[in-house]
C-alpha positions in Angstrom: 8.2 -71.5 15.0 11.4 -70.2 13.3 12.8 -66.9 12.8 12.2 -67.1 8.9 8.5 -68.1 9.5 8.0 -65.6 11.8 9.5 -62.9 9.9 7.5 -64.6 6.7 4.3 -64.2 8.7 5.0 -60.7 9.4 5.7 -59.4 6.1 2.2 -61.3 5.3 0.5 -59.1 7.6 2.1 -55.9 6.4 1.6 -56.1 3.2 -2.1 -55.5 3.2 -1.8 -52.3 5.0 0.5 -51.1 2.7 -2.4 -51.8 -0.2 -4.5 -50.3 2.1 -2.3 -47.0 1.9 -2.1 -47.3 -1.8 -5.5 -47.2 -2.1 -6.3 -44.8 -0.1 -3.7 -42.2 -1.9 -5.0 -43.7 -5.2 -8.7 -42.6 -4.0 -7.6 -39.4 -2.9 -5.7 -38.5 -6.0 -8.3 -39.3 -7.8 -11.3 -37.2 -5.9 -9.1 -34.6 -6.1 -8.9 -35.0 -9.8 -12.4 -35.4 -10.0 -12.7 -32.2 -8.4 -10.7 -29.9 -10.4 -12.2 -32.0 -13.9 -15.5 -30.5 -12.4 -14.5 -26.9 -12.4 -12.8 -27.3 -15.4 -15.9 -28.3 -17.1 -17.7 -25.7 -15.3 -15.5 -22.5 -16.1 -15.3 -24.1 -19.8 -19.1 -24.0 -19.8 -19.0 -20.1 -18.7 -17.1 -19.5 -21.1 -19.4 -20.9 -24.0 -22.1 -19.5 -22.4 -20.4 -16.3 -22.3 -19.6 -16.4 -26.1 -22.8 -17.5 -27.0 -24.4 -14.6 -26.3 -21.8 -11.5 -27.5 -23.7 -9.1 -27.6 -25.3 -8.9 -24.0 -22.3 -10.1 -22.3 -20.4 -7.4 -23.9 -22.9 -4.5 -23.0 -22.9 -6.3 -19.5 -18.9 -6.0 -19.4 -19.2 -2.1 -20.3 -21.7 -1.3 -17.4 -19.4 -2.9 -15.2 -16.2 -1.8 -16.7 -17.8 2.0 -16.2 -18.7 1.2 -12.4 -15.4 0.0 -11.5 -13.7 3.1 -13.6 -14.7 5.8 -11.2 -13.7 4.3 -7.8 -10.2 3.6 -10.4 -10.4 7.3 -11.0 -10.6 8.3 -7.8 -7.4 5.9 -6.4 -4.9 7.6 -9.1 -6.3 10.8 -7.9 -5.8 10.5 -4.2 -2.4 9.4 -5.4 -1.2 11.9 -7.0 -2.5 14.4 -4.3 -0.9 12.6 -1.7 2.4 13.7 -3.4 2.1 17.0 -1.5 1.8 15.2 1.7 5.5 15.7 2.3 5.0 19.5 1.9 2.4 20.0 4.1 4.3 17.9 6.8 7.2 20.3 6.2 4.5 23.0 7.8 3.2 20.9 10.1 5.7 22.1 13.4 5.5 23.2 16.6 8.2 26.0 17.4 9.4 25.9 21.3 10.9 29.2 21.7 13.7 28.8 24.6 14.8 31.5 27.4 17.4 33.4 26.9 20.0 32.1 29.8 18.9 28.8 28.3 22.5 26.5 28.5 23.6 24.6 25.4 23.6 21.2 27.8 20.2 22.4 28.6 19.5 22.2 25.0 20.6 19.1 24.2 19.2 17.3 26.8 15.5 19.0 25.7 16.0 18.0 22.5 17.4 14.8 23.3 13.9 14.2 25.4 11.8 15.6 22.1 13.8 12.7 19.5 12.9 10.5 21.7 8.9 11.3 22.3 6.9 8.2 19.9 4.7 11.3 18.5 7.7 13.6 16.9 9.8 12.4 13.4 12.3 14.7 14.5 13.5 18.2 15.9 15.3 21.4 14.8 17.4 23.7 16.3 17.3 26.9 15.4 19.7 29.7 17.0 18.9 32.9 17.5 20.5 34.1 14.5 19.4 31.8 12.3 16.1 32.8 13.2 17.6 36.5 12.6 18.7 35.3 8.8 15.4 33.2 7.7 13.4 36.4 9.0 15.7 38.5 7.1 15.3 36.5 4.4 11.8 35.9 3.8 10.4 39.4 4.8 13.3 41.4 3.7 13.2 44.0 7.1 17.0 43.1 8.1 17.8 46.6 8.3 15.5 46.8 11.1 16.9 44.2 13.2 20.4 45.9 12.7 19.0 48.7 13.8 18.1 47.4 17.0 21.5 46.7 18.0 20.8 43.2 19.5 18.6 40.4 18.3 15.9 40.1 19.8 14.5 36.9 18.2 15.1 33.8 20.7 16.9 30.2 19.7 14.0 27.9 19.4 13.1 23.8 18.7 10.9 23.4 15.1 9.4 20.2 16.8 7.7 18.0 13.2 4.8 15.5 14.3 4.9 12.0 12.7 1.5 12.7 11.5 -0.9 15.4 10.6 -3.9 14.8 13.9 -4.5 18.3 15.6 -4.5 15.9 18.4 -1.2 14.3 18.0 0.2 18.6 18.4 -1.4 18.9 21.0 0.0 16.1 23.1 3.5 17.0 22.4 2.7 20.6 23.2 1.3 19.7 26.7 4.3 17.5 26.9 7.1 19.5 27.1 5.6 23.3 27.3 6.7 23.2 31.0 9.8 21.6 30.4 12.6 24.1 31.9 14.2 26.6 29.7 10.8 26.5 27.4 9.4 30.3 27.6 6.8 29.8 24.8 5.0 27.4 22.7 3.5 28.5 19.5 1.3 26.4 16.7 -1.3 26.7 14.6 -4.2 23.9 14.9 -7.0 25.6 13.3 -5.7 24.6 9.6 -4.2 21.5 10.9 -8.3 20.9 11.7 -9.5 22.0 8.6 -7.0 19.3 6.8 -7.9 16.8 9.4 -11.5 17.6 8.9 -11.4 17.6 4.7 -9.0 14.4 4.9 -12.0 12.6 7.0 -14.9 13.6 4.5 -13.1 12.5 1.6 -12.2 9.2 2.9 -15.6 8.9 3.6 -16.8 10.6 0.3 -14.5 7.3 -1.6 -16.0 4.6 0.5 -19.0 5.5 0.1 -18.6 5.7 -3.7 -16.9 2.7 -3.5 -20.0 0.8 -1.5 -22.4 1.9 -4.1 -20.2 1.1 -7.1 -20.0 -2.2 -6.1 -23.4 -2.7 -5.2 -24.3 -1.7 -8.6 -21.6 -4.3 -9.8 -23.1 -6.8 -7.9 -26.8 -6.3 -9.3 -25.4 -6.0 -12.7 -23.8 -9.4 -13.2 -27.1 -10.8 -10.7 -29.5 -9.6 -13.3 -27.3 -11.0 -16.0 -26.8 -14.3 -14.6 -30.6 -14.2 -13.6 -31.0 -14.0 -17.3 -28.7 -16.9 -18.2 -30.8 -19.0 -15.7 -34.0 -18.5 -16.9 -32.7 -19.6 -20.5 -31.4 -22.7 -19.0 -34.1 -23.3 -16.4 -35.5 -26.3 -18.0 -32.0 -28.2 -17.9 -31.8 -27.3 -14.3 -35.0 -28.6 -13.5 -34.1 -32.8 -15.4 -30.5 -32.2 -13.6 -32.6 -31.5 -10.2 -34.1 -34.5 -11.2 -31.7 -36.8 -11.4 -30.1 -35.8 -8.4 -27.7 -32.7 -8.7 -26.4 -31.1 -6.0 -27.3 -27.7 -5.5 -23.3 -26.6 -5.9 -22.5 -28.8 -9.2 -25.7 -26.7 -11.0 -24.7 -23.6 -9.1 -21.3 -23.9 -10.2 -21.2 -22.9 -14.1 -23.2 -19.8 -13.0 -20.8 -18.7 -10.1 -18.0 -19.1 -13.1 -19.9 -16.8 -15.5 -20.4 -14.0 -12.6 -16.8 -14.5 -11.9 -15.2 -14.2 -15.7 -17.6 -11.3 -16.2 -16.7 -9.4 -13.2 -13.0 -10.1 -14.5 -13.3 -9.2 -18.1 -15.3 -6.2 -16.9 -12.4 -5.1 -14.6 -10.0 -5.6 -17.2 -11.7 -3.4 -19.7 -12.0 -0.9 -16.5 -8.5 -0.8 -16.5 -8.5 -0.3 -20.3 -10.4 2.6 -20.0 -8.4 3.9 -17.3 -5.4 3.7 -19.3 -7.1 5.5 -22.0 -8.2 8.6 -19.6 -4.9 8.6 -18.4 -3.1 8.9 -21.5 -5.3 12.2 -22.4 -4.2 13.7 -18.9 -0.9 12.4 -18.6 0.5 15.6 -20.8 -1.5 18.8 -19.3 -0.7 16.7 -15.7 2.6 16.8 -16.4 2.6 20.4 -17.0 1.2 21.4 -14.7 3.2 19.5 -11.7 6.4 20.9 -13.3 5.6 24.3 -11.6 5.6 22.8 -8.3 9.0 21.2 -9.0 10.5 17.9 -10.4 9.9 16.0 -7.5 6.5 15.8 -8.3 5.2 13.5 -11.0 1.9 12.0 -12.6 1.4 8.6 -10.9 -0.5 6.1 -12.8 -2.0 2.9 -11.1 0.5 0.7 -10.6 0.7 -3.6 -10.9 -0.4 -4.5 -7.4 -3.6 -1.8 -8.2 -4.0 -3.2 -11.0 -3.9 -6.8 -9.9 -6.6 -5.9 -7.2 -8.8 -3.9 -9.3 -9.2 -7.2 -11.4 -9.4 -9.9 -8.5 -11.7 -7.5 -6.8 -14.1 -7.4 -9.6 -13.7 -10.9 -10.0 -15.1 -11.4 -6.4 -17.7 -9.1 -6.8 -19.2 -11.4 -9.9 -18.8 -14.4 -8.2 -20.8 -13.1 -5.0 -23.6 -11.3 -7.8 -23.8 -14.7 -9.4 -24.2 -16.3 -6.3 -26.5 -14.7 -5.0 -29.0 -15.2 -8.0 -28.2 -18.5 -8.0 -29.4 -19.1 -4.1 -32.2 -17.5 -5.2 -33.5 -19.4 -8.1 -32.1 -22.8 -6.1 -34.5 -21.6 -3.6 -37.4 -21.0 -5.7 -36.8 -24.7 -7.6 
């Protein structure tokens, strides 16, 4: 056989694979078409149903817009009170007080050993009469220091912890309280505990409110899909019939929960803006007499974002599960 007729043959035998491939990237183009025509329909059909019936959907879409308000509510207000964070860092410290013979190499190399620590932000030095000045300066006894003839307040490292944990203080104060030159070590825990304390019960106080809020989001949009099921229960019986699968009949529903947990969230976020509005002023005013660095902190476009996905998800897992259940019952 010849070159050409082999080469001839060849390009016979290839050619049917490469139809093959065509095919089969023509049939997967077109499943996946299929696919999103489905959901399209499907959301489309949510939709109608939704405007079908205004007036429940719109009292549903309040309920839910009110139970996603307050955990809302609660986020702009633990922002805005973490603004003082900063301030009570600022008192957060643990004050080494050094010897007197102490050596300025000495110092250094103790501080040097503090900066380094993975617990501290950072650490202070503060001389003996700098100590002599603030004291004078906050209590307003400087005459009696003068009148002492010496100073007898000792240099000293204002050691700041990278967070606010009674527990964090404490390791750094076991870890250098019998480091040489270090006479005493002195901090106050007890309020740091308190803090610690209130900071755990309202963390827990929000999740908590945030568990039941969406618990009652979830039954809200369950009993209101429930009720869009029963109106259409005979259609779901023929399309049982006929041979629907449980996710093409489930699948208008789980849309519906979904766009009402949305629209509900949106209008949550509507309010919100609303309530804020009223505050923003008297907030204002009141912030400015703890200084211009403070200001009123709305929710901001990632919050936002997540406040409406997060209702979204909670619809579609309410619808679903009332879906399951009828399914179950058919």
């Amino acid at each position: 056989m010849s070159n050409s007729s082999r080469s001839n043959h060849s390009a016979e035998k290839s050619t049917p694979n490469r139809k093959t491939g065509a095919k089969r990237d023509r049939s997967s183009r077109q499943k996946l078409a299929g696919w999103l025509e489905q959901h399209v329909e499907a959301c489309a059909d949510a939709l109608q149903s939704l405007r079908t019936q205004v007036l429940n959907t719109f009292m549903s879409l309040v309920v839910v817009a009110i139970a996603l308000l307050l955990p809302a509510l609660v986020y702009v207000a633990g922002n805005n009170i973490a603004q003082f964070g900063d301030s009570l860092q600022n008192t957060n410290r643990i004050s080494f007080y050094l010897e007197a013979d102490i050596t300025a190499d000495s110092v250094q190399t103790l501080q040097q050993a503090m900066q380094n620590h993975p617990l501290i932000d950072r650490v202070e030095f503060v001389s003996s009469q700098q100590a002599a000045a603030d004291f004078t300066a906050w209590s307003g006894l400087g005459d009696v220091i003068i009148s002492l003839g010496n100073n007898p307040l000792p240099a000293s490292l204002e050691v700041h912890p990278n967070n606010m944990l009674a527990e964090t203080a404490l390791q750094i104060r076991d870890a250098f309280a019998a480091s040489q030159g270090v006479e005493q070590v002195v901090m106050d825990t007890a309020w740091i505990e308190r803090l610690e304390s209130l900071m755990r019960l309202t963390d827990r106080m929000v999740f908590a409110l945030i568990l039941v809020l969406s618990l009652a989001v979830l039954f809200i949009i369950g009993n209101a899909i429930r009720t869009h099921i029963a109106g259409r229960s005979a259609e779901i019986r023929v399309m049982t019939m006929i041979g629907a699968t449980r996710s093409f009949i489930a699948r208008p529903f789980l849309y519906s929960g979904a766009l009402q947990g949305m629209f509900g969230a949106a209008l949550a976020w509507i309010f919100l803006q609303g309530l804020l509005s009223v505050f923003r002023g008297p907030a204002h005013n009141l912030l400015a007499f703890y200084g211009d660095q403070y200001q009123f902190i709305g929710m901001d476009l990632i919050s936002s974002l997540l406040l409406v996905a997060g209702g979204m998800v909670l619809g579609w897992i309410g619808a679903g599960l009332s879906v399951s259940r009828h399914l179950n019952q058919v």
